[in-house]
C-alpha positions in Angstrom: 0.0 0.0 0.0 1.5 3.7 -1.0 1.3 6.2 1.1 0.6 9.9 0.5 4.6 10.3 0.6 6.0 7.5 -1.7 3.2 8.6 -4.1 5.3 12.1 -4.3 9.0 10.5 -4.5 11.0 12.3 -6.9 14.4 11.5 -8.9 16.5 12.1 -5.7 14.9 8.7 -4.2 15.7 6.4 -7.0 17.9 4.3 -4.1 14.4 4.0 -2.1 13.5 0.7 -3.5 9.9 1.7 -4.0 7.6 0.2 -6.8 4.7 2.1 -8.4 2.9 0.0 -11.0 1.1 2.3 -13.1 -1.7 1.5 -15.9 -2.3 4.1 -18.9 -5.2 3.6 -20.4 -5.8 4.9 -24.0 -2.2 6.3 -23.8 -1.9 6.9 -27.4 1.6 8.2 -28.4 3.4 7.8 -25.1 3.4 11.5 -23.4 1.8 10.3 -20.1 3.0 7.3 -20.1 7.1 8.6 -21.1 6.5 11.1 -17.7 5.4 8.9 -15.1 8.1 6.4 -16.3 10.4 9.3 -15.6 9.5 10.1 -12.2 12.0 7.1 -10.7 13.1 3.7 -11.6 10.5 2.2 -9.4 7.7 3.8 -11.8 6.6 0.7 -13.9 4.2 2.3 -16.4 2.3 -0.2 -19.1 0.3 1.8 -21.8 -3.1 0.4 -23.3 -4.1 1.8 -26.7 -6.0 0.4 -29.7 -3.4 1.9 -32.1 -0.4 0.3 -32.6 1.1 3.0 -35.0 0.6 5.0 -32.0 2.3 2.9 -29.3 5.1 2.1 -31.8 5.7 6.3 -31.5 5.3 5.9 -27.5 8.6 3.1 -27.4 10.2 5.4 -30.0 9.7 8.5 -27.3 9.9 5.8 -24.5 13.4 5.3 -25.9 14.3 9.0 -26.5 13.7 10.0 -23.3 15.7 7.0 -21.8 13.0 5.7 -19.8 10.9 1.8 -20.3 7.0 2.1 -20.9 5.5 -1.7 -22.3 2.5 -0.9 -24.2 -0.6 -3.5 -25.0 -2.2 -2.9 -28.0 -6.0 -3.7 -27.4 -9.5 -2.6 -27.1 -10.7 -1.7 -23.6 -13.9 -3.1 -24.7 -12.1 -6.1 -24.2 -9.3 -5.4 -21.8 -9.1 -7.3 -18.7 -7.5 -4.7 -16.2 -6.7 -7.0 -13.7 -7.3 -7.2 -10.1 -5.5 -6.1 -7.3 -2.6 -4.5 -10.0 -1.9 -1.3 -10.2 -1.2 1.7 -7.5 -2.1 4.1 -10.2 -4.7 4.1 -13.3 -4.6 7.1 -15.6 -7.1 7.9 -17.6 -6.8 11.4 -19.4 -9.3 11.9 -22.0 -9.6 8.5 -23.0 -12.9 8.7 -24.6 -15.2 5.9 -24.6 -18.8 4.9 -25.8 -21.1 5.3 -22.6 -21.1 1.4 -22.2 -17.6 0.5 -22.5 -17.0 3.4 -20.2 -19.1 2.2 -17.5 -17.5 -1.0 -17.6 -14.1 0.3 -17.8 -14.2 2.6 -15.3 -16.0 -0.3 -12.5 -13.1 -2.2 -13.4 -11.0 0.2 -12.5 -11.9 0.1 -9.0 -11.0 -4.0 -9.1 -7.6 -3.3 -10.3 -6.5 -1.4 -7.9 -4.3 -2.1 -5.0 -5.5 -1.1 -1.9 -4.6 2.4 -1.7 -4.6 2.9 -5.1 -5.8 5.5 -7.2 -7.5 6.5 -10.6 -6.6 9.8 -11.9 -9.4 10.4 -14.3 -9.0 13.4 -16.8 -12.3 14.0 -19.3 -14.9 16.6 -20.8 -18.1 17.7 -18.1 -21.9 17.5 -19.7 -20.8 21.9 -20.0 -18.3 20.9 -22.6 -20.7 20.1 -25.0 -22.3 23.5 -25.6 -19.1 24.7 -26.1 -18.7 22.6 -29.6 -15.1 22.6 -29.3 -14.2 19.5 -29.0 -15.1 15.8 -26.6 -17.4 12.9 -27.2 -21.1 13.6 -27.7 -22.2 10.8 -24.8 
């Protein structure tokens, strides 16, 4: 279980020996997945995208940047998060038909450690009189 303090370790803790398993989902070309691989060696990041021209670009900036991201190409339709996994889900704007969101989203809260968290990043029901931009559901 992380605490609020090993959830905040920066480079100067490398030596700690801590572990933070982190899942991406719909991490597309790497940029969230390439920083939290960079906060520390102990920052295990796996990125989940449909595209595999665009996880091919995240290991290619994975690999610029120095750092190791794996990436699964599949369809979170599909994708079985786990349980009990991950100290960290990140899900920033990962858009999703209403369904497949629902579902995603209860697994989440399976695949989590205890203690873990989901940092969840997407459009309010505002956004959409605003036309620029964000699913329609």
């Amino acid at each position: 279980r992380l605490s609020q303090d090993q959830c905040a370790l920066s480079h100067e803790d490398e030596g700690a020996g801590y572990e933070v398993r982190v899942l991406s989902l719909g991490e597309g070309e790497g940029r969230n997945a390439v920083y939290l691989a960079s906060k520390g060696p102990g920052w295990l990041v796996t990125g989940v995208d449909a595209s595999r021209a665009g996880l091919a670009k995240a290991r290619a900036f994975a690999a610029e940047r120095g750092v190791r991201v794996k990436t699964v190409a599949a369809d979170l339709a599909e994708f079985d998060l786990g349980e009990g996994c991950w100290d960290l889900i990140v899900s920033i704007f990962c858009h999703l038909p209403m369904a497949v969101r629902s579902r995603v989203h209860a697994a989440c809260e399976r695949a989590l450690r205890p203690g873990g968290v989901v940092l969840l990043e997407a459009f309010a029901p505002g956004q959409l009189s605003c036309r620029s931009g964000g699913p329609p559901d």
